[in-house]
MARRO-904707 format. One record per residue (C-alpha): z, y, x; residue in three letters; chain. Coordinates in pm, whole numbers, plus 50000, padded with zeros to 5 digits. Each point is the difference from the previous one (the first is absolute). Layout:
// MARRO-904707
<site><c3>Z</c3><c2>Y</c2><c1>X</c1><aa>ALA</aa><ch>A</ch></site>
...
END
This chain:
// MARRO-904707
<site><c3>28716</c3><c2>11712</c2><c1>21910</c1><aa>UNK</aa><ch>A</ch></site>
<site><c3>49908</c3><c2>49646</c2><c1>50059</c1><aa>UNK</aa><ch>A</ch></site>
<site><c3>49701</c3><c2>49821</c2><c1>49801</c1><aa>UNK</aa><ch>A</ch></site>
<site><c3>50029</c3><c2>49656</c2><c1>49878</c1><aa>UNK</aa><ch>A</ch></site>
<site><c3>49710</c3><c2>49760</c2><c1>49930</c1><aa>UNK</aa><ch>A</ch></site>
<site><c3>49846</c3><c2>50168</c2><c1>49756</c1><aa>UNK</aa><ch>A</ch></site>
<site><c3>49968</c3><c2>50321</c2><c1>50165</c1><aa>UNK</aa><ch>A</ch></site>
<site><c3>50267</c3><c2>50215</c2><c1>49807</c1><aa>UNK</aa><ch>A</ch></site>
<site><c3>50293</c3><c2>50167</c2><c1>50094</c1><aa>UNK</aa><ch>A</ch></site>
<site><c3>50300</c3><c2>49758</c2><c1>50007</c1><aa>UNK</aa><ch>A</ch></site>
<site><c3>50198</c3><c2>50237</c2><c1>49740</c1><aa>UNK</aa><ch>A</ch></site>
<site><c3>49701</c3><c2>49955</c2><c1>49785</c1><aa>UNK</aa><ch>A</ch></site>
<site><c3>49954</c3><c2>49625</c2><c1>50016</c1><aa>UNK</aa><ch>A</ch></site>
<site><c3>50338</c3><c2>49951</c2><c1>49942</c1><aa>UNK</aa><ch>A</ch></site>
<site><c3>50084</c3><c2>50243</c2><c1>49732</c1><aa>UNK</aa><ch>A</ch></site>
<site><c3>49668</c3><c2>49800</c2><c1>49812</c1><aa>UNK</aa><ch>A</ch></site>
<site><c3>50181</c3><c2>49709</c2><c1>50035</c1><aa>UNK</aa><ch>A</ch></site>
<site><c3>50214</c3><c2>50082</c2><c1>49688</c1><aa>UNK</aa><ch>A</ch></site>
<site><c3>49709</c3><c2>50172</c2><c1>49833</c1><aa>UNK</aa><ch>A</ch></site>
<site><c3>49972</c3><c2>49668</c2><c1>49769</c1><aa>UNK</aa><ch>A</ch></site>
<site><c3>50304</c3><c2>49857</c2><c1>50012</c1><aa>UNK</aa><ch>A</ch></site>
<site><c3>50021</c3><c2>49639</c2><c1>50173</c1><aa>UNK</aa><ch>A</ch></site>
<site><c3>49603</c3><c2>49951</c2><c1>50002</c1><aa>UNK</aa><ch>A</ch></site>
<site><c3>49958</c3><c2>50293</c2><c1>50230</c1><aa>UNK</aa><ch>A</ch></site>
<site><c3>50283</c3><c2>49849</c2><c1>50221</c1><aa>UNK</aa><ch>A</ch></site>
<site><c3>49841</c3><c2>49631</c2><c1>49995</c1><aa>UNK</aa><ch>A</ch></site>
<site><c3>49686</c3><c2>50155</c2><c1>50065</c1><aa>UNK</aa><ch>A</ch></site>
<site><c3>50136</c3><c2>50266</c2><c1>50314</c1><aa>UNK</aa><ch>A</ch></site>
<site><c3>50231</c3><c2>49684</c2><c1>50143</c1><aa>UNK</aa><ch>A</ch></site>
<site><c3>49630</c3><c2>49802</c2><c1>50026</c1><aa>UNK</aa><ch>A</ch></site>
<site><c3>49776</c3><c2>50267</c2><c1>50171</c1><aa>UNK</aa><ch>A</ch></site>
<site><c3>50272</c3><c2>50185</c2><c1>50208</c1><aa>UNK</aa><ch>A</ch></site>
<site><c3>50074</c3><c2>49798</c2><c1>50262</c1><aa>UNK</aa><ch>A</ch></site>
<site><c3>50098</c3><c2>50215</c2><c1>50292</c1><aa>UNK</aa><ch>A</ch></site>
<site><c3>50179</c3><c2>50318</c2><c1>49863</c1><aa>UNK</aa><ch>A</ch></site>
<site><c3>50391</c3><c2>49906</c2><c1>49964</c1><aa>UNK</aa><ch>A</ch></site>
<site><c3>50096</c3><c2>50303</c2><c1>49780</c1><aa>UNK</aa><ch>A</ch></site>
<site><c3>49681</c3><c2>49892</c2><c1>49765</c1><aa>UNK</aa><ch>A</ch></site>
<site><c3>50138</c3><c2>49654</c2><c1>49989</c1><aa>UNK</aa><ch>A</ch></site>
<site><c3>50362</c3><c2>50140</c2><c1>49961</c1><aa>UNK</aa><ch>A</ch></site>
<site><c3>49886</c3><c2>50194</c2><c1>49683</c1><aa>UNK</aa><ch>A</ch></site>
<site><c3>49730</c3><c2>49721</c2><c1>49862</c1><aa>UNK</aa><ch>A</ch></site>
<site><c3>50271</c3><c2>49675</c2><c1>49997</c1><aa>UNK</aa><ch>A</ch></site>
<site><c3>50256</c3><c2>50246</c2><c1>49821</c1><aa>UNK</aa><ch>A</ch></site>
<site><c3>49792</c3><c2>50151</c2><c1>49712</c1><aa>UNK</aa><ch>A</ch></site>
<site><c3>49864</c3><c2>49616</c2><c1>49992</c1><aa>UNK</aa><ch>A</ch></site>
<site><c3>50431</c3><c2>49877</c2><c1>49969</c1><aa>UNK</aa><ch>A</ch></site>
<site><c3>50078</c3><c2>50289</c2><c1>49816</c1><aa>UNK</aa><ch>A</ch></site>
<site><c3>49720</c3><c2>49982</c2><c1>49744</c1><aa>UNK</aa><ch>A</ch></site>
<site><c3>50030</c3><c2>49645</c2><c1>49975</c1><aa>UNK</aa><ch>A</ch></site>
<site><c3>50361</c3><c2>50016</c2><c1>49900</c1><aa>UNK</aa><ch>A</ch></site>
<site><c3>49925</c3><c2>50257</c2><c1>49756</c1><aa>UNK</aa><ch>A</ch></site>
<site><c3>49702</c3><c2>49778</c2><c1>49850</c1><aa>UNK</aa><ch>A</ch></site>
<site><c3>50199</c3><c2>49689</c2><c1>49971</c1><aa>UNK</aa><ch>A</ch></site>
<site><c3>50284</c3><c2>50166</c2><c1>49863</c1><aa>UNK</aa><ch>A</ch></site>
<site><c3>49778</c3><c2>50099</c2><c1>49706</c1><aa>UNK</aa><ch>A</ch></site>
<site><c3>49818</c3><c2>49646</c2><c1>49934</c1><aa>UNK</aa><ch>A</ch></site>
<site><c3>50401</c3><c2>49909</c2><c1>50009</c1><aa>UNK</aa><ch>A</ch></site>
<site><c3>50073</c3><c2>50205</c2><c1>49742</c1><aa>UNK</aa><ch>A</ch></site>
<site><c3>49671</c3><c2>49955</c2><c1>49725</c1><aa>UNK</aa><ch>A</ch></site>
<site><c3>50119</c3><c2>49655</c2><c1>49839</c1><aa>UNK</aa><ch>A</ch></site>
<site><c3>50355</c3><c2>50195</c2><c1>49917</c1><aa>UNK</aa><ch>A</ch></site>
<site><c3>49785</c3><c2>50282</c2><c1>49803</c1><aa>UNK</aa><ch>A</ch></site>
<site><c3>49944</c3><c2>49807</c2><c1>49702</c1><aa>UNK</aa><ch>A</ch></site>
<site><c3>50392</c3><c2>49889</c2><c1>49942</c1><aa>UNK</aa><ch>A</ch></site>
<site><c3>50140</c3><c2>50238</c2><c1>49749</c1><aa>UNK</aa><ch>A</ch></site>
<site><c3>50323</c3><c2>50064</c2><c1>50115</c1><aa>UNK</aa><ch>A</ch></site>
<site><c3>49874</c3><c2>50081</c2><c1>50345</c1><aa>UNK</aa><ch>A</ch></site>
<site><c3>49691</c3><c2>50188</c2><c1>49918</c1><aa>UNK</aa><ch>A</ch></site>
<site><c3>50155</c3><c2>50322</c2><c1>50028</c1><aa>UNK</aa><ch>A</ch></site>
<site><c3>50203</c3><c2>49945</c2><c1>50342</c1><aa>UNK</aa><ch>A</ch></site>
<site><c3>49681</c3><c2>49833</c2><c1>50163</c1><aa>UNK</aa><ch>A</ch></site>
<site><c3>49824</c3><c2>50278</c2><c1>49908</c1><aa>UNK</aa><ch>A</ch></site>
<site><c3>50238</c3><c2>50230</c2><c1>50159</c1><aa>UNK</aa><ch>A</ch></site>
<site><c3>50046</c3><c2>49844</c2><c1>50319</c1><aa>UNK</aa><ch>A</ch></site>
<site><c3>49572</c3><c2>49926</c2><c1>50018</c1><aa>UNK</aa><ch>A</ch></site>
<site><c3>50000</c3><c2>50429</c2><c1>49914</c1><aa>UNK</aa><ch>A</ch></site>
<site><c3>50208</c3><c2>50011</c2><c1>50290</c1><aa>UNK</aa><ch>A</ch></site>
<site><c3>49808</c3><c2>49810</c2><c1>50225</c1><aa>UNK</aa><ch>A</ch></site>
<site><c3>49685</c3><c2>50168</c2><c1>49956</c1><aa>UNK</aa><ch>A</ch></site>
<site><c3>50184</c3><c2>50323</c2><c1>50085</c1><aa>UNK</aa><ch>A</ch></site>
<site><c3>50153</c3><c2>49868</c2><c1>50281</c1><aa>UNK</aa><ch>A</ch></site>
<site><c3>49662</c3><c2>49883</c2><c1>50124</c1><aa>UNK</aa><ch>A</ch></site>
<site><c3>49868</c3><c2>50325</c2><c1>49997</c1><aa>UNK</aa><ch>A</ch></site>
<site><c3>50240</c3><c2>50149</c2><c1>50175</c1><aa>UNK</aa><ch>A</ch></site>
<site><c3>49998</c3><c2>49760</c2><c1>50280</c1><aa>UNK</aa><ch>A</ch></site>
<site><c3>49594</c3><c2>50004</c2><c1>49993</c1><aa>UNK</aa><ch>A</ch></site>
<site><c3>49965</c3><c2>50386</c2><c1>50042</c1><aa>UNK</aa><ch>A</ch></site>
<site><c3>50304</c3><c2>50036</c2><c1>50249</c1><aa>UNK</aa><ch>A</ch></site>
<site><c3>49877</c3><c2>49734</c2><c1>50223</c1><aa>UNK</aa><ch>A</ch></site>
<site><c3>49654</c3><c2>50112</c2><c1>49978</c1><aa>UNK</aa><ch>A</ch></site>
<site><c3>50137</c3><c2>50354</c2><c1>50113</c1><aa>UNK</aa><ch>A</ch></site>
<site><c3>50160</c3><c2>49859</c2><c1>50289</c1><aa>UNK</aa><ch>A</ch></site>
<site><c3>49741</c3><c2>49796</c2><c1>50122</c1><aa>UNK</aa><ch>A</ch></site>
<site><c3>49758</c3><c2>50285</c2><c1>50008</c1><aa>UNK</aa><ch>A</ch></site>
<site><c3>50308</c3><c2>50227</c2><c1>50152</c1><aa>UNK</aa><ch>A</ch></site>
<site><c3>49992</c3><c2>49741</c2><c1>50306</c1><aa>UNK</aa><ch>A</ch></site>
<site><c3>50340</c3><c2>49918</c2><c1>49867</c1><aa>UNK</aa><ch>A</ch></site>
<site><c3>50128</c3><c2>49583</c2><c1>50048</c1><aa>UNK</aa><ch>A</ch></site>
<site><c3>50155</c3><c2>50043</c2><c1>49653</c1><aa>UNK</aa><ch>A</ch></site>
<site><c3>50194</c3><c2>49652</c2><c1>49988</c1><aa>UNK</aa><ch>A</ch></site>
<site><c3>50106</c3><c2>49948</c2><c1>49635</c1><aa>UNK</aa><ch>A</ch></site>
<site><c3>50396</c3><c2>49882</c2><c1>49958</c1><aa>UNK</aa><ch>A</ch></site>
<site><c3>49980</c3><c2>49585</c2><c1>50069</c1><aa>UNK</aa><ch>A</ch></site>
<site><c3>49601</c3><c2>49984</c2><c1>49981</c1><aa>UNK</aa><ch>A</ch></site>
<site><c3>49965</c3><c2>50239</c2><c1>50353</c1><aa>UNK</aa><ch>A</ch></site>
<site><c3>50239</c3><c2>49783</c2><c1>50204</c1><aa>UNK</aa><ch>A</ch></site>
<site><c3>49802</c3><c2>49672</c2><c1>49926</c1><aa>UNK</aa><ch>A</ch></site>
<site><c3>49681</c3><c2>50148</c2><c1>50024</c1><aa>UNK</aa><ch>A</ch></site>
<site><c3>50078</c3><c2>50180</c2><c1>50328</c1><aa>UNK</aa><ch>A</ch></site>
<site><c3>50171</c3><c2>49621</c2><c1>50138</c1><aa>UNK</aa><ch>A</ch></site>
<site><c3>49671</c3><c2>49854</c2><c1>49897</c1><aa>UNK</aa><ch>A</ch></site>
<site><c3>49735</c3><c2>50242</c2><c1>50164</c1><aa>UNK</aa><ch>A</ch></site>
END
């Protein structure tokens, strides 16, 4: 098990990289310097959250249009589940020792560290 720079376990580190969302991967992608699979896991919970966020802020000025209340409301439902999913599942992988590369964000991410 190799340590990174703050002294935990890798699988730790980078399984608390998703622990709050992009801000834990911002915040992992500063201090970690060294530890590729800690870098791997911080820039795509920082992507992948960031996507998620954004899509969200997209979607707030369309909640107050009354023909598309209920279908914006669906699809931001949806989202939030989604987000779940892909926060607990990555999390699990991360602390399995697992390079979990998510469909389209994983190739990128693994191109860029």
């Amino acid at each position: 098990m190799d340590k990174t720079s703050l002294g935990l376990e890798e699988n730790m580190e980078a399984s608390l990289s998703y622990i709050m969302f992009f801000i834990s991967g911002i915040f992992f992608l500063i201090v970690e310097k060294e530890n590729k699979f800690v870098h791997f896991h911080s820039l795509q919970s920082t992507i992948t959250f960031l996507i998620f966020f954004s899509a969200q802020i997209i979607l707030m000025p369309l909640i107050g249009v009354p023909i598309l209340n209920i279908l914006v409301d669906i699809i931001r439902y949806l989202l939030n589940v989604l987000s779940i999913i892909v926060w607990l599942v990555c999390m699990y992988k991360a602390y399995n020792h697992e390079k979990y590369k998510l469909p389209l964000i994983g190739d990128i991410v693994e191109k860029i560290v």
